[in-house]
C-alpha positions as CSV (number, residue, x, y, z in Angstrom):
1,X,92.0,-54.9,-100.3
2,X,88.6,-51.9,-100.2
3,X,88.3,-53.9,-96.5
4,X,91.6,-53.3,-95.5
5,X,92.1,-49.3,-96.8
6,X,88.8,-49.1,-95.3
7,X,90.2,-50.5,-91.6
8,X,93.3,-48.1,-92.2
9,X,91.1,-44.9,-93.3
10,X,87.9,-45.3,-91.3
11,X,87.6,-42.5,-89.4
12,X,89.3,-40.5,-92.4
13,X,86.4,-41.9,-94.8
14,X,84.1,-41.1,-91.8
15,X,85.0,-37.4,-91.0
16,X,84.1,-36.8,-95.2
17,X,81.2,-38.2,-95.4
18,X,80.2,-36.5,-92.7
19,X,81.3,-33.4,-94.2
20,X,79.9,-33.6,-97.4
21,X,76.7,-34.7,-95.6
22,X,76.7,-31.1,-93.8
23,X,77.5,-29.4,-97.1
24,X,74.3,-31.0,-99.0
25,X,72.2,-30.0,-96.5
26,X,73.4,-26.5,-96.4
27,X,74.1,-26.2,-100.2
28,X,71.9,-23.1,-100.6
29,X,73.3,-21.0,-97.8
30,X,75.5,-18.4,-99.6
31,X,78.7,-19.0,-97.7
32,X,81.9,-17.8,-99.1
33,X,84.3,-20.1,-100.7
34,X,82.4,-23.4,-99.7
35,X,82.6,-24.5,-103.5
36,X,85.7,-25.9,-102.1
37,X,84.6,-28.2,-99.7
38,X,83.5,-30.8,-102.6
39,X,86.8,-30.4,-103.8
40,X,88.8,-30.8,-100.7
41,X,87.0,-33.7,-100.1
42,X,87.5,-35.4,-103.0
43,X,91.3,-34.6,-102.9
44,X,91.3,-35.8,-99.3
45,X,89.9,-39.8,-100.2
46,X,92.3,-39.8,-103.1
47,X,95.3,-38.7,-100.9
48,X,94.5,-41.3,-98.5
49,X,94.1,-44.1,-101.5
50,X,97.0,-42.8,-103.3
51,X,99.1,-42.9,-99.5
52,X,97.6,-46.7,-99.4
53,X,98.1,-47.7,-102.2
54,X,101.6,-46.3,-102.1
55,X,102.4,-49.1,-99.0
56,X,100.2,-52.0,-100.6
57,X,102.8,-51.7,-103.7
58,X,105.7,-51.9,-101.9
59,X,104.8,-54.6,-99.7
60,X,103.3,-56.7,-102.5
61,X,106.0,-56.4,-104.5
62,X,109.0,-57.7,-102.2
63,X,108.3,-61.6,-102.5
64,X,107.8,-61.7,-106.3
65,X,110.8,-62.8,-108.3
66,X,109.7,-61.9,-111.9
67,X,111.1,-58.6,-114.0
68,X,107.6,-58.5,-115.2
69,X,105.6,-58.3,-112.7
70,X,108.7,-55.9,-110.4
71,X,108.2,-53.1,-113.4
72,X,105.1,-53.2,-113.2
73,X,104.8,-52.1,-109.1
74,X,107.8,-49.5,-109.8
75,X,105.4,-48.2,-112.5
76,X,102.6,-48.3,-110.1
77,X,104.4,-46.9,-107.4
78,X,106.0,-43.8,-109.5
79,X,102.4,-43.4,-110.9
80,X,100.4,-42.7,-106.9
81,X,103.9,-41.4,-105.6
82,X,103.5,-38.3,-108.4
83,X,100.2,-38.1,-107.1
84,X,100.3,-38.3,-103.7
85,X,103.2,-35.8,-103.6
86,X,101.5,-33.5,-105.8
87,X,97.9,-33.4,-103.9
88,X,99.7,-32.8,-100.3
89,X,100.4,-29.2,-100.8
90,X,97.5,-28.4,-102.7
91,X,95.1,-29.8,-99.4
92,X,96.8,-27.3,-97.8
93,X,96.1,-24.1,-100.1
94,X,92.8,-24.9,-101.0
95,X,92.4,-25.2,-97.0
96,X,94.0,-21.6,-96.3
97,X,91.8,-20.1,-99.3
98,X,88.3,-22.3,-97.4
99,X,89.9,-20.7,-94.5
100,X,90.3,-17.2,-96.0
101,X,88.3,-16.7,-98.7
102,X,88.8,-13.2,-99.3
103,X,93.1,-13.9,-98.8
104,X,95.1,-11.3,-101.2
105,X,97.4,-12.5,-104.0
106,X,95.3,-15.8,-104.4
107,X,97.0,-16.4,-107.7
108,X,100.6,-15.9,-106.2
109,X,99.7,-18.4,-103.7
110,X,99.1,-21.0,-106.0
111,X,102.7,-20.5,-107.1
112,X,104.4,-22.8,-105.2
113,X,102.0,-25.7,-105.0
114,X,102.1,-25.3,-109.2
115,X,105.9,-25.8,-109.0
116,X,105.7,-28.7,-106.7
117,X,103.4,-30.3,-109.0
118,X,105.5,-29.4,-111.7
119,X,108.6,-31.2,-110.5
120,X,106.9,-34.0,-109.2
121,X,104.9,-34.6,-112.4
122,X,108.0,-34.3,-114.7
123,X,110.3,-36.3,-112.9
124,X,110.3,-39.6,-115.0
125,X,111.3,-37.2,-118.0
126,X,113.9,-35.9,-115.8
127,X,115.9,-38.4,-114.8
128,X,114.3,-38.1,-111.3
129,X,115.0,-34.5,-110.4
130,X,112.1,-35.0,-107.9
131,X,111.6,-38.5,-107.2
132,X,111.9,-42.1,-108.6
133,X,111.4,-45.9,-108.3
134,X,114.5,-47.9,-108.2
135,X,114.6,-51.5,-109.6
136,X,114.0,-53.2,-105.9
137,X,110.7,-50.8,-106.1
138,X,112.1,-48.1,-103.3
139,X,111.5,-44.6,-103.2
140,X,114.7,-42.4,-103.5
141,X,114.5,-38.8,-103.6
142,X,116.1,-36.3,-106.4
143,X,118.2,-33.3,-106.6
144,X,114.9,-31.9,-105.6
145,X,113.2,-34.2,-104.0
146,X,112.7,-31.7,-100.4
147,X,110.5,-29.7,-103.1
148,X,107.5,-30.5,-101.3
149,X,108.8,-30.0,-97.9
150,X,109.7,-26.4,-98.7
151,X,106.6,-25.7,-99.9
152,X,104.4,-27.2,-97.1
153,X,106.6,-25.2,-94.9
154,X,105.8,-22.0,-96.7
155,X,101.9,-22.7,-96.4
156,X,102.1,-23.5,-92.7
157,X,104.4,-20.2,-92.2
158,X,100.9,-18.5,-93.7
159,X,99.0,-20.2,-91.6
160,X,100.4,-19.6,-88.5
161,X,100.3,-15.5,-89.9
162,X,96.7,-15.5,-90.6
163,X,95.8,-17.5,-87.2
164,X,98.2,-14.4,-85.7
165,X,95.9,-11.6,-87.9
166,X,93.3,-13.9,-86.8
167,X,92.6,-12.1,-83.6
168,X,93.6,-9.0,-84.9
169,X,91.1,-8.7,-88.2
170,X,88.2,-11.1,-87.3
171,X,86.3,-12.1,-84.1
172,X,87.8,-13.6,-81.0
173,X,85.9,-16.9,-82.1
174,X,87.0,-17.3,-86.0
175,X,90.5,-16.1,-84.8
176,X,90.6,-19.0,-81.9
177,X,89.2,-21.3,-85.2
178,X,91.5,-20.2,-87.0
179,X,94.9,-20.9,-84.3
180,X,93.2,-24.6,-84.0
181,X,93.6,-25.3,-87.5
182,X,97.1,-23.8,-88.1
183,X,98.1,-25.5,-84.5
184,X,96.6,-28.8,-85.6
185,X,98.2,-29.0,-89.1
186,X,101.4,-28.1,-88.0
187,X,101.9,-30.2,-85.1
188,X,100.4,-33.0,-87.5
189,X,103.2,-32.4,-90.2
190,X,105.7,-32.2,-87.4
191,X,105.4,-35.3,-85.8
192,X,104.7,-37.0,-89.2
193,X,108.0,-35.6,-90.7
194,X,110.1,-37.0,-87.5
195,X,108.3,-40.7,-88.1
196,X,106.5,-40.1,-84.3
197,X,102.9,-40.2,-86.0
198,X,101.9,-41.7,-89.5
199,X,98.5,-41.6,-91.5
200,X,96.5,-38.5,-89.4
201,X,97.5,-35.7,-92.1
202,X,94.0,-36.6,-93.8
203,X,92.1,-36.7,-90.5
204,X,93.3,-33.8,-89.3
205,X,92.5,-31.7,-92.4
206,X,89.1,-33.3,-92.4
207,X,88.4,-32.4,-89.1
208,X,89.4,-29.0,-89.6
209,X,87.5,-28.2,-92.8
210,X,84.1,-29.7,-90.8
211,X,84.7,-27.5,-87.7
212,X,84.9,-24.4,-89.7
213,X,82.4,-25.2,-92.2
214,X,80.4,-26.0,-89.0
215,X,81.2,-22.6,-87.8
216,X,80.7,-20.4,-91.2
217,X,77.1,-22.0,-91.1
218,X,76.2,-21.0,-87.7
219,X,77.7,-17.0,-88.4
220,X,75.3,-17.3,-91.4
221,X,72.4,-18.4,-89.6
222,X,72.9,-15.5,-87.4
223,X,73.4,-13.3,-89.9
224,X,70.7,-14.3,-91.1
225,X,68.3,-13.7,-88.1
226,X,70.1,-10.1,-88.1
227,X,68.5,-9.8,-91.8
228,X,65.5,-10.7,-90.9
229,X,65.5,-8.4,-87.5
230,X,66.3,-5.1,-89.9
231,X,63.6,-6.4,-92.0
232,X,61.3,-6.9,-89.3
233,X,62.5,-3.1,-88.2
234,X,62.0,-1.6,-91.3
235,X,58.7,-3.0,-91.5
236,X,57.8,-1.2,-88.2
237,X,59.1,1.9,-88.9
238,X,57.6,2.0,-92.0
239,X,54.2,1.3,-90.1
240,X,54.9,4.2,-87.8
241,X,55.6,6.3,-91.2
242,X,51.9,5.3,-92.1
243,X,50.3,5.5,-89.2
244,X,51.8,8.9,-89.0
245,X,51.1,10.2,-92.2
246,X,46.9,9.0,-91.4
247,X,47.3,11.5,-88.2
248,X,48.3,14.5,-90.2
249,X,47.7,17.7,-87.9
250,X,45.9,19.4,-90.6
251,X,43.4,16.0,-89.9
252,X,43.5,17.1,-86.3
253,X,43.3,20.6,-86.3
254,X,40.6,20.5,-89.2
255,X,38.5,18.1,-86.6
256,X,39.1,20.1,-83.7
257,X,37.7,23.3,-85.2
258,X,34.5,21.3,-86.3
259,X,33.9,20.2,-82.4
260,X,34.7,23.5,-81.6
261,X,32.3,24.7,-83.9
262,X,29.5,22.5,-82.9
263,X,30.2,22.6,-79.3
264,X,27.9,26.5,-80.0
265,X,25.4,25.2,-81.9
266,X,24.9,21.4,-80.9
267,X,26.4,20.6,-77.9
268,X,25.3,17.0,-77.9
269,X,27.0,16.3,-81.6
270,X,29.9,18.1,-80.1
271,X,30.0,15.5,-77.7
272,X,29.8,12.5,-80.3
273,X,32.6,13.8,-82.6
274,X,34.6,13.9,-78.8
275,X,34.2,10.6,-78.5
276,X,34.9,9.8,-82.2
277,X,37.9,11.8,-82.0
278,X,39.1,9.6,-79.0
279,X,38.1,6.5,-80.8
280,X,40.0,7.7,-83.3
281,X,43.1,8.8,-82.0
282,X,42.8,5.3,-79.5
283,X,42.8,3.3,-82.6
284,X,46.0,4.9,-84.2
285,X,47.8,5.1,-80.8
286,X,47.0,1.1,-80.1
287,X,48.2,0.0,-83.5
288,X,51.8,1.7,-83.1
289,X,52.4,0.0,-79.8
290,X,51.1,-3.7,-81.3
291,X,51.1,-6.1,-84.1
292,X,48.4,-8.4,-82.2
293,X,45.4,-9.2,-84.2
294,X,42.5,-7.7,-83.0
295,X,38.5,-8.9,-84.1
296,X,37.0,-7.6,-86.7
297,X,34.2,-6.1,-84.3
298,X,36.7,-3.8,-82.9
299,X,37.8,-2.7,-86.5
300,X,34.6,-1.7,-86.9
301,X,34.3,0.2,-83.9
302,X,37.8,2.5,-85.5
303,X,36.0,2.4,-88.7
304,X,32.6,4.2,-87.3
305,X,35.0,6.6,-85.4
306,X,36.5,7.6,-88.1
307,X,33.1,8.2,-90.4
308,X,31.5,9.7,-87.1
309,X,34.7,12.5,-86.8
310,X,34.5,13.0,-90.5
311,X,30.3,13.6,-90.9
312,X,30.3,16.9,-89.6
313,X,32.4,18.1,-92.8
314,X,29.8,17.0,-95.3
315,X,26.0,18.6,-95.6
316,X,25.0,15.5,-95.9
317,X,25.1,12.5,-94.5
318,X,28.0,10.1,-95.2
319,X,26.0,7.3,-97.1
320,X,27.9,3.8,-96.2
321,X,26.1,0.5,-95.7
322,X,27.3,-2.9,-93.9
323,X,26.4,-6.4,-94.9
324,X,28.1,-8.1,-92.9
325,X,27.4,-12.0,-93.3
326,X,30.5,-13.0,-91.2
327,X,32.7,-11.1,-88.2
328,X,34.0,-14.1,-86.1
329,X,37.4,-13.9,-87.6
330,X,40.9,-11.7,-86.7
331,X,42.2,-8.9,-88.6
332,X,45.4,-6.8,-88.0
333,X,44.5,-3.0,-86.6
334,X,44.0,-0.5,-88.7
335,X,44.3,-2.5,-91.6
336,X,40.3,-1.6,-92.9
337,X,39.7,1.5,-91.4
338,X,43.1,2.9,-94.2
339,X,40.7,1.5,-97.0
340,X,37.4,3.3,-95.6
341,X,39.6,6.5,-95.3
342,X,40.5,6.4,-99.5
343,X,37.1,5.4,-99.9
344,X,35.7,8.4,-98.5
345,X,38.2,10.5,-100.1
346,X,37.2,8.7,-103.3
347,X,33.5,8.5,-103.0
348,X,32.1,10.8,-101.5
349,X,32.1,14.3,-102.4
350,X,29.3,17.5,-101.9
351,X,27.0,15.5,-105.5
352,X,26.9,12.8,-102.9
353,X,28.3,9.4,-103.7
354,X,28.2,6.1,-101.7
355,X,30.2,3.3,-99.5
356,X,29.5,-0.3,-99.1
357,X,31.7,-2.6,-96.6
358,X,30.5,-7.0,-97.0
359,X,31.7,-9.8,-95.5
360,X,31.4,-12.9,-96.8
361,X,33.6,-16.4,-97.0
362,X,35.1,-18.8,-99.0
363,X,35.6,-22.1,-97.9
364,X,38.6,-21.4,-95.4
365,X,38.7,-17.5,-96.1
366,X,37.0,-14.3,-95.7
367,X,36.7,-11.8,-98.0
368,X,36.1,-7.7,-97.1
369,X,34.7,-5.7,-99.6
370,X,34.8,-2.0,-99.7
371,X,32.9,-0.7,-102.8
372,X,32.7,3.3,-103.4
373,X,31.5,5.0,-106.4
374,X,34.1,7.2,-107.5
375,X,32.4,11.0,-107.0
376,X,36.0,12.3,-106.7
377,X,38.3,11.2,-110.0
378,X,40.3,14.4,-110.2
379,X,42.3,13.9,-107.3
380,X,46.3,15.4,-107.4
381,X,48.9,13.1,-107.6
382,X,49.9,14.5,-103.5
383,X,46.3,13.2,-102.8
384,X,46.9,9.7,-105.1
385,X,50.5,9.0,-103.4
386,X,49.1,9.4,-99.4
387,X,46.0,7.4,-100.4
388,X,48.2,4.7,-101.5
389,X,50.4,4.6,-98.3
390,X,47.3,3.0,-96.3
391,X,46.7,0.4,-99.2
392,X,50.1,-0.4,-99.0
393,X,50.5,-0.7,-95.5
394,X,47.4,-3.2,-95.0
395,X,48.9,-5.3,-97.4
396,X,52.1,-5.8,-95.9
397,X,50.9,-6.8,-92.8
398,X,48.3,-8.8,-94.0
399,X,51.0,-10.8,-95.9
400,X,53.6,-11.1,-92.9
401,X,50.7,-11.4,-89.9
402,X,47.9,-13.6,-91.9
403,X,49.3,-14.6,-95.0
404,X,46.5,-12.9,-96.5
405,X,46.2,-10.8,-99.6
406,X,44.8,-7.5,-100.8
407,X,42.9,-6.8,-104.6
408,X,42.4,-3.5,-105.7
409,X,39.7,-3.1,-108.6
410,X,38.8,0.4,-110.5
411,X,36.7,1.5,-113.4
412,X,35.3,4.1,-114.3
413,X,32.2,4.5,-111.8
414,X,33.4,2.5,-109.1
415,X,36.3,1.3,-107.4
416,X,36.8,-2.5,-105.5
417,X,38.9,-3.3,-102.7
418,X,39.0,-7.1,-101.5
419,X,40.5,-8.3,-98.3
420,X,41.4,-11.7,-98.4
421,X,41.6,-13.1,-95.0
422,X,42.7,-16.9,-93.8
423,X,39.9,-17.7,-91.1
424,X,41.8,-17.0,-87.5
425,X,38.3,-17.6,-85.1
426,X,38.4,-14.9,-82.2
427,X,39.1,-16.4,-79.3
């Protein structure tokens, strides 16, 4: 019997699994309305039971001779006949609201599927208004036994309106989607109401729900790539924002007036804070156009440019140390030379004060330490929030370009910052 429903319903049987097999593996993609695609399923395997089991009865039940065991098929029969006459409509709402998920008047919908079911369900208590078993076990249709014709008539009448709107309200594509699901399920129920076709309602309906379940996954994959595009975007902008705020023009301007100023009385540190000042402003200008990683040597060389362009505004000079026990390893631009900037600002003041920058790694990381003793506490909250934008900024893209972190540690006397880097050798 399983062997021979089987034979009848393969590719039926087939086409679900297959769908339910797309749906578990794409479970956690927020798709609207694909709740239902469990649920059509299921209804789908018991329609196409119900339909076979439906035949099996009648056949079976022709050679027997005994009242007992005849009663027993019309029972049966009325029992998968309620069912199967019940479920056909509802595949075909729950298929329009898969379909349209955001369809008005969902509720008023429903309507005439409900009163299908209700006639069909309540017609052994009714004398067979809809439907009933006679003693030779034959179906004969009711007062209102074209019930469910009506109503699948109604559903594909919306159909073939929303695969019209289709083009109007959606894109070319869903709208074409949408015309070869209408167009299938109504030529379907055409030729199986005039006896040219029999047993492809459930195969066609399978199909359909697949192809645009198929189809819902790919728009979500692509929206998805858009997300992560306008993320990717806002990111950069948000590093032009930075890198923006670090060349203020009151930086510039401040740093132009010292040159100017030395250029008088010591032409040759004139000269160095020149080149400092194109270090400087190569540094910025090379980490706006690019998110390659650059060597930790070349940081270096933006940090000294920036301490070199900065010296000239302090009596004395800027007191920072390096012990640097590894550099072979890739760092995004500008990601230390922010942190040497707040440590300056922090640490180093006319009393004096002091910076420290080591290297050092950990199994398969390297950690940067910038240490400062914290010469300047009283700091405005202006002064705090710019400060911050730099931190910030190198931890984002230590995150996204290095899966790498950032630790910030303060007390009262000195303040920590620790880079940790996954080991990227230079190439």
């Amino acid at each position: 019997m399983f062997m021979e429903f089987l034979s009848l319903n393969y590719m039926t049987v087939l086409i679900v699994i297959a769908l339910m097999i797309v749906y578990f593996v794409y479970r956690e993609y927020k798709i609207p309305s694909s709740g239902l695609v469990p649920i059509i399923s299921l209804i789908i395997l018991i329609n196409a039971t119900t339909y076979y089991l439906n035949i099996w009865s009648y056949e079976v039940s022709h050679p027997l001779t005994t009242s007992m065991d005849m009663a027993w098929h019309i029972k049966f029969r009325t029992i998968v006949s309620t069912i199967d006459y019940i479920i056909q409509p509802l595949i075909i709402m729950l298929e329009l609201q898969f379909v349209v998920p955001n369809m008005r008047h969902k509720l008023r919908l429903a309507i005439p599927a409900l009163l299908n079911a209700l006639i069909y369900a309540t017609s052994s208590l009714t004398g067979g208004l809809g439907f009933y078993i006679d003693e030779d076990n034959a179906y004969k249709r009711g007062p209102l036994g074209y019930t469910i014709f009506y109503v699948m008539i109604f559903y594909l009448c919306v159909f073939i309106y929303i695969s019209i709107r289709g083009f109007i309200d959606y894109s070319r594509t869903r709208g074409l989607l949408i015309v070869f699901i209408s167009f299938a399920i109504v030529l379907t129920m055409l030729l199986e109401a005039t006896a040219n076709v029999t047993g492809y309602v459930d195969e066609v309906t399978a199909i359909s729900v697949l192809v645009y379940y198929i189809y819902l996954i790919s728009v979500y994959q692509q929206e998805l790539k858009n997300s992560i595009a306008e993320k990717e975007l806002k990111i950069a902008k948000d590093k032009v924002d930075m890198l923006q705020e670090q060349i203020r023009p009151h930086f510039i301007f401040n740093s132009l007036n010292v040159i100017r100023a030395l250029i008088k009385r010591d032409p040759a540190k004139a000269i160095a804070g020149i080149d400092n000042f194109a270090g400087y402003l190569r540094g910025h200008v090379y980490a706006l156009k690019n998110n390659d990683l650059v060597t930790f040597e070349d940081e270096l060389v933006n940090v000294r440019a920036f301490i070199g362009l900065v010296q000239p505004t302090y009596d004395e000079p800027i007191d920072i140390t390096y012990d640097l026990n590894v550099t072979d390893f890739m760092i995004p631009p500008l990601s230390l030379e922010p942190i040497v900037e707040n440590a300056v600002k922090h640490g180093i003041d006319k009393t004096g004060g002091y910076i420290r920058i080591l290297t050092r790694q950990e199994n398969d990381t390297v950690v940067i330490t910038v240490l400062n003793s914290n010469a300047k506490v009283d700091y405005s909250e202006k002064e705090r929030a710019r400060l911050g934008v730099g931190l910030e900024n190198t931890r984002t893209r230590l995150k996204l370009l290095l899966n790498g972190s950032v630790e910030l540690l303060q007390t009262e006397a000195e303040t920590t910052v620790n880079m940790y880097i996954p080991v990227k050798k230079a190439d």
